[in-house]
C-alpha positions as CSV (number, residue, x, y, z in Angstrom):
1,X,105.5,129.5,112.3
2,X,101.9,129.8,112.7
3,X,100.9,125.5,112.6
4,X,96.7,126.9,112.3
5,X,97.1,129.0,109.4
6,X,99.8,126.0,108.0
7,X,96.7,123.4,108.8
8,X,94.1,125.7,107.0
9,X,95.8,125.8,104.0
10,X,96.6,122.1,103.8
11,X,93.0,121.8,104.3
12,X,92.0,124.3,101.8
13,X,94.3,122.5,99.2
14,X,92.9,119.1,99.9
15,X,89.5,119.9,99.4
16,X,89.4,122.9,96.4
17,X,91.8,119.8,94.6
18,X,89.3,117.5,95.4
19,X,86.7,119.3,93.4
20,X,88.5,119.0,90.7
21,X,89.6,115.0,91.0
22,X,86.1,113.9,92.4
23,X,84.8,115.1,88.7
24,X,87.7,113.4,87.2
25,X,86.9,109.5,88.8
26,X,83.1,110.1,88.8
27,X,82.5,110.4,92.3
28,X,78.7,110.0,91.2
29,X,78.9,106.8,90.2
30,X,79.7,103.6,92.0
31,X,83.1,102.6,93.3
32,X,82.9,99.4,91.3
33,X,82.7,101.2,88.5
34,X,86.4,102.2,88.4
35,X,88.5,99.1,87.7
36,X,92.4,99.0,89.3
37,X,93.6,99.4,86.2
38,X,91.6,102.8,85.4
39,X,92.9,104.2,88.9
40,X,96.4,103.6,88.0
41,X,96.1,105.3,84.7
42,X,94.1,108.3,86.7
43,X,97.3,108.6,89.0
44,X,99.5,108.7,86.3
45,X,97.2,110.8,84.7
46,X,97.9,113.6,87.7
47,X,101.9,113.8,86.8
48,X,102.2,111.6,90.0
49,X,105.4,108.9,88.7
50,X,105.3,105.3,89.7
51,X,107.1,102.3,90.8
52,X,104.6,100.2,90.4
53,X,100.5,99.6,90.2
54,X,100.8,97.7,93.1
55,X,102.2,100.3,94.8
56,X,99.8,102.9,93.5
57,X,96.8,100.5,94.7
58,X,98.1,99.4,98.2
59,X,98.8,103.2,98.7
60,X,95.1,103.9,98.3
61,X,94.0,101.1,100.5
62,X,96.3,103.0,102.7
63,X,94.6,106.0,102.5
64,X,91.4,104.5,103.3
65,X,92.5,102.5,106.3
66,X,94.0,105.6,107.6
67,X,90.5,108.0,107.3
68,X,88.7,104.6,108.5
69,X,91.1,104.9,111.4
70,X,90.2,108.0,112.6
71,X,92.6,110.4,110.7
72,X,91.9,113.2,108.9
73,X,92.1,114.2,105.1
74,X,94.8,116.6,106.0
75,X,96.7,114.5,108.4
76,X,96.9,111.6,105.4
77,X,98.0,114.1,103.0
78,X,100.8,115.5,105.6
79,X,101.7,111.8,105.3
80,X,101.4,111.1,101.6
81,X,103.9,114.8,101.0
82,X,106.4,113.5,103.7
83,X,107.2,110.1,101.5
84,X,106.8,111.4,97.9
85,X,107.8,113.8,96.0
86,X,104.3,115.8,94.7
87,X,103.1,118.6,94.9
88,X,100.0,119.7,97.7
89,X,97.3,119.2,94.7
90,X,98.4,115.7,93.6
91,X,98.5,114.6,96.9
92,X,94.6,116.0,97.4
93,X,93.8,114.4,94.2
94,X,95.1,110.9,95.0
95,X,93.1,111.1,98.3
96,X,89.6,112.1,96.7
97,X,90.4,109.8,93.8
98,X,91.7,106.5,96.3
99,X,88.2,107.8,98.6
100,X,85.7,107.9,94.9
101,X,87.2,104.7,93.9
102,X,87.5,102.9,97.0
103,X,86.2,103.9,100.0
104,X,83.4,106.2,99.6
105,X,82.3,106.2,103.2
106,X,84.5,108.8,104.2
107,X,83.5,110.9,101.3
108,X,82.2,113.4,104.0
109,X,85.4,113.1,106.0
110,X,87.2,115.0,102.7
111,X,85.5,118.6,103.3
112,X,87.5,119.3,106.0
């Protein structure tokens, strides 16, 4: 199996679904703006089920620590697919939204 073209279209996935989800949690607007409670609801929002906010919020923190650490969009969503049962989009969205909301440093780290 070709692991480039697999890597492309991860990559492709993560960032036309992040179009879509940066509209969604106003990416133009400040990441204060976005209380916990609003990103759960935005999660749940995407079909993604549950166990708990705290779960949903310490996953996002997750995500951040990870692109802060040096890993890519694509790599985190590999990660995110391999421990939950969504599809390629949700995971993209709950990167872009956990990024918009949280940790909007590594906004440019989302484009691929």
């Amino acid at each position: 199996m070709n692991t480039r073209r697999i890597t492309s279209i991860a990559r492709t996935a993560i960032v036309a679904a992040g179009i879509g989800a940066a509209a969604a949690i106003g990416a133009a607007g400040p990441a204060a703006a976005v209380t916990n409670d609003q990103f759960v609801s935005y999660v749940q929002s995407m079909g993604i089920t549950i166990d708990s906010p705290q779960a949903v919020l310490t996953a996002a923190s997750d995500v951040c620590s990870a692109l802060g650490d040096g890993q890519s969009a694509v790599t985190v969503g590999r990660e995110i697919l391999s421990q939950n049962k969504i599809s390629t989009e949700q995971a993209a969205q709950f990167i872009v939204a956990s990024v918009n909301t949280y940790c909007p440093q590594y906004r440019n780290d989302l484009s691929g």
